[in-house]
N, C-alpha and C positions, 0 to 999 in steps of 0.2 A: 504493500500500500504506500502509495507514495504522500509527503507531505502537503497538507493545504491548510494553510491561513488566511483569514479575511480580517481586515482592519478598515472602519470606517468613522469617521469625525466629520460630525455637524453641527455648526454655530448658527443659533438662533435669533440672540440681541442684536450681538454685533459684527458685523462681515469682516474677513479678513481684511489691515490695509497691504499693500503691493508687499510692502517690506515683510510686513509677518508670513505674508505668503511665501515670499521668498524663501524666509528663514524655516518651514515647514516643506519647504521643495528641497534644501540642503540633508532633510533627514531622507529622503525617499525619490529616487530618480524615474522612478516608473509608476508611480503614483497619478491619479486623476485629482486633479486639483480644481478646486476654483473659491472664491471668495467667503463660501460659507459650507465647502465640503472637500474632505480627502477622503479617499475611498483607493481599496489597492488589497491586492492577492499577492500571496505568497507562495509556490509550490516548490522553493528551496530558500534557504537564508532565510532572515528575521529580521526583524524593523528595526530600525538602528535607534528612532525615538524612542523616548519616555512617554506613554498614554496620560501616566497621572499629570506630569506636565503639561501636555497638549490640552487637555482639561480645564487646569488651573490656569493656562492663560489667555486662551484662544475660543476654544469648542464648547459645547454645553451637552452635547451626548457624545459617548464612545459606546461602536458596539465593534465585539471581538467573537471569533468564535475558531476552532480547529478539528481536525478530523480525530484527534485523538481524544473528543468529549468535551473539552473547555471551552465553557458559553461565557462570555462576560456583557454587561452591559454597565454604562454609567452614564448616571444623569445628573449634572447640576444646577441645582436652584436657588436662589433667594433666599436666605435662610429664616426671612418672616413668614413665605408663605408655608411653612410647618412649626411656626413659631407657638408654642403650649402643645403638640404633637410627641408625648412621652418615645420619641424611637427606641427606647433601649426593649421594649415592649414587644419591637417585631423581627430584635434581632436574636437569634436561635444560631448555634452552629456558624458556619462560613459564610451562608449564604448572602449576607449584607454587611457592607460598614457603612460606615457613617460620620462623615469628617467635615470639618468646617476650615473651609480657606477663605478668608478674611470676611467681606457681607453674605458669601453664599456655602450652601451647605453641598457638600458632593454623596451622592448616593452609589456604591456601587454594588452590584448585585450580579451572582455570578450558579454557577451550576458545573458539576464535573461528574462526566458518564463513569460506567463501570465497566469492568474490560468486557462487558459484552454490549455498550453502548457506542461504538465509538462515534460512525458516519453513516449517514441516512442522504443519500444525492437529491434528494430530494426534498431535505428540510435544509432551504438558502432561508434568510433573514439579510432586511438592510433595513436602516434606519427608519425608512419609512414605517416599519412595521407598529413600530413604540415610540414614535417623537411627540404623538398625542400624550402620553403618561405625563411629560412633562407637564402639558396643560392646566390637566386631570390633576395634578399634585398642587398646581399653582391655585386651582379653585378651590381648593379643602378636601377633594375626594382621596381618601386614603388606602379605596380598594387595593393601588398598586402595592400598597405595603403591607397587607394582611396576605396577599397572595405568596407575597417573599418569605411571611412568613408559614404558610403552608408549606411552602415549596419544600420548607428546611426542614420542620418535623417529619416532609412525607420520606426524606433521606431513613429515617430510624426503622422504618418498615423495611427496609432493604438491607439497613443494617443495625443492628441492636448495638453495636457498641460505638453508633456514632456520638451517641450522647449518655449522660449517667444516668441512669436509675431514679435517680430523685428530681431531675427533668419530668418526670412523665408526671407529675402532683401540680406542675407549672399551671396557673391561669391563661385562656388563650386573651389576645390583647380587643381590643373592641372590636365587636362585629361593624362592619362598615354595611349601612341602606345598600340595596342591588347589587349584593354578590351572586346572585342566582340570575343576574341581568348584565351581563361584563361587555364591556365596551370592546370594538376591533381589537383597541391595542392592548385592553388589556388578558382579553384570551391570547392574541401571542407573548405577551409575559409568561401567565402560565405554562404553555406549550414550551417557549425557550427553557423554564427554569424546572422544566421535567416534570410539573404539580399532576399528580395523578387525578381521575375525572372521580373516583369515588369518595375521596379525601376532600375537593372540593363541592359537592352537591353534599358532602354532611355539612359542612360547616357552612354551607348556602342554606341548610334546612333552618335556621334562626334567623337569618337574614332577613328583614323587612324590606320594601318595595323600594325602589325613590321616587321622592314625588315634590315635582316643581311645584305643585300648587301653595300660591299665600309669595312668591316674587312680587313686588312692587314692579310695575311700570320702570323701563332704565330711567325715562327722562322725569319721572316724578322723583326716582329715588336720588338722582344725581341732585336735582333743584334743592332736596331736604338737606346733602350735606352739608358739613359745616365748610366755612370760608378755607381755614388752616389745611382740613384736609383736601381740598381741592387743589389748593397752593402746593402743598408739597406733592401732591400727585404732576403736579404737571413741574415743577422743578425736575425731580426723578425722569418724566417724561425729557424734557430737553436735555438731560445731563447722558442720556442714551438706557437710562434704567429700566428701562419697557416694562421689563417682569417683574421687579420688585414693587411697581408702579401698579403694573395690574393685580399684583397678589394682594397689596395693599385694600386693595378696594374689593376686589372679592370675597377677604375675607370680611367685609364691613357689613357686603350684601346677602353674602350667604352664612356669616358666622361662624365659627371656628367649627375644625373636623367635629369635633366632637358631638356638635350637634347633630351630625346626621351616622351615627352609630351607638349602637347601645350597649353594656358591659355586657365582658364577657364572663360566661358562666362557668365554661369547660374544661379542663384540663387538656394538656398536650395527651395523657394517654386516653381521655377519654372519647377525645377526635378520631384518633388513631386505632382504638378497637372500632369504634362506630361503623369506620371507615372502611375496616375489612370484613365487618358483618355486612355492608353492603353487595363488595363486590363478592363475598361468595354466595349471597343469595343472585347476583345477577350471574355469574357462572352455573348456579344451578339451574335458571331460567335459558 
């Protein structure tokens, strides 16, 4: 089997200028570039850049992935719009870090097959798949981060000594509204981060609906804000903050995540037997 690597970076706020392009054409001579994308295959040698750098200065998504099972993806955001967002809540095992480089928070979120997962020719991923998550994150919706954390307990089924024993008595973190209703992007999250389909429809079995009804009108809601937040919304806007700008205000109009997910009741092991009582009643069906 021969090597294959995919490596792709795309900046959202702010486009490449000539010169950073330049400087990100010095890492990669056969690379597709352009002002708010690198994109480039590998089927010998390896990327001379730093991903987590290209991240931190330039890009706002990395996604990675190779024939030998290593899925990676990273997304950065504004670190207001998850600002009262307990992360440590949906991190389990490898499957997420979570780090802060200077106003913005970097998410990154990754998966690794087992020696009988390696390569599927048939499952490509590009950016396009998951650059809505970002969105999705900027608005309050935290689905994308209960899935990460499914993703990582669903590991313990496969292997019992991924995690200790006293893991399995864990609380699971908020159920987030329309799990059982998942957006494009974020069933290929799922799908990327190997989340099995019975593991997710239990833990969609508490899930409540989402339901837009009770928005105000944009231009009523806008007219009621106050002076100060308008001002600094539109400062942010000219200073190039687009996201931190819109997260600002979404989170005004739709209110912290919190509001649209309710405590969780579950344990990690209690998901996780659930989960296999499912699928062996659909095996025996």
């Amino acid at each position: 089997m021969s090597e294959y690597q995919y490596y792709e970076f795309l900046a959202v706020d702010r486009p490449l200028s000539a010169d950073q392009q330049a400087a990100v054409r010095a890492l990669s001579t056969r690379a597709r570039i352009t002002s708010t994308s690198f994109v480039n295959e590998y089927h010998w040698g390896d990327f001379k850049g730093s991903p987590d750098e290209l991240v931190r200065k330039y890009y706002d998504l990395h996604l990675y992935y190779a024939n030998w099972g290593t899925r990676r993806l990273v997304l950065k955001v504004p670190a207001v719009a998850l600002s009262g967002v307990d992360l440590d809540q949906y991190i389990v095992g490898e499957h997420m870090d979570a780090r802060r480089s200077g106003k913005n928070l970097i998410l990154d979120l990754g998966s690794e097959g087992d020696t009988e997962d390696y390569w599927d020719e048939d499952e490509e991923w590009t950016l396009g798949d998951f650059a809505a998550l970002r969105s999705e994150l900027l608005g309050g919706d935290v689905r994308p981060l209960y899935l990460v954390f499914l993703a990582a307990i669903g590991v313990w089924a496969i292997d019992e000594d991924a995690f200790d024993y006293a893991d399995g008595d864990v609380l699971e973190p908020p159920v987030p509204d329309g799990l059982g209703e998942l957006t494009g992007a974020q069933q290929a999250l799922a799908d990327f981060l190997r989340l099995g389909t019975d593991l997710l429809a239990e833990a969609a079995s508490t899930s409540r609906p989402r339901d837009a009804v009770g928005q105000p009108a944009p231009r009523e809601w806008v007219t009621a804000l106050p002076t100060k937040v308008k001002d600094d919304a539109l400062v942010a806007l000219l200073a190039g903050d687009h996201a931190a700008a819109r997260a600002r205000l979404l989170r005004r109009l739709g209110g912290t995540a919190s509001t649209t997910a309710t405590e969780g009741t579950r344990t990690i092991g209690e998901l996780l037997d659930a989960a296999e009582k499912r699928r062996q009643e659909r095996d025996e069906r």
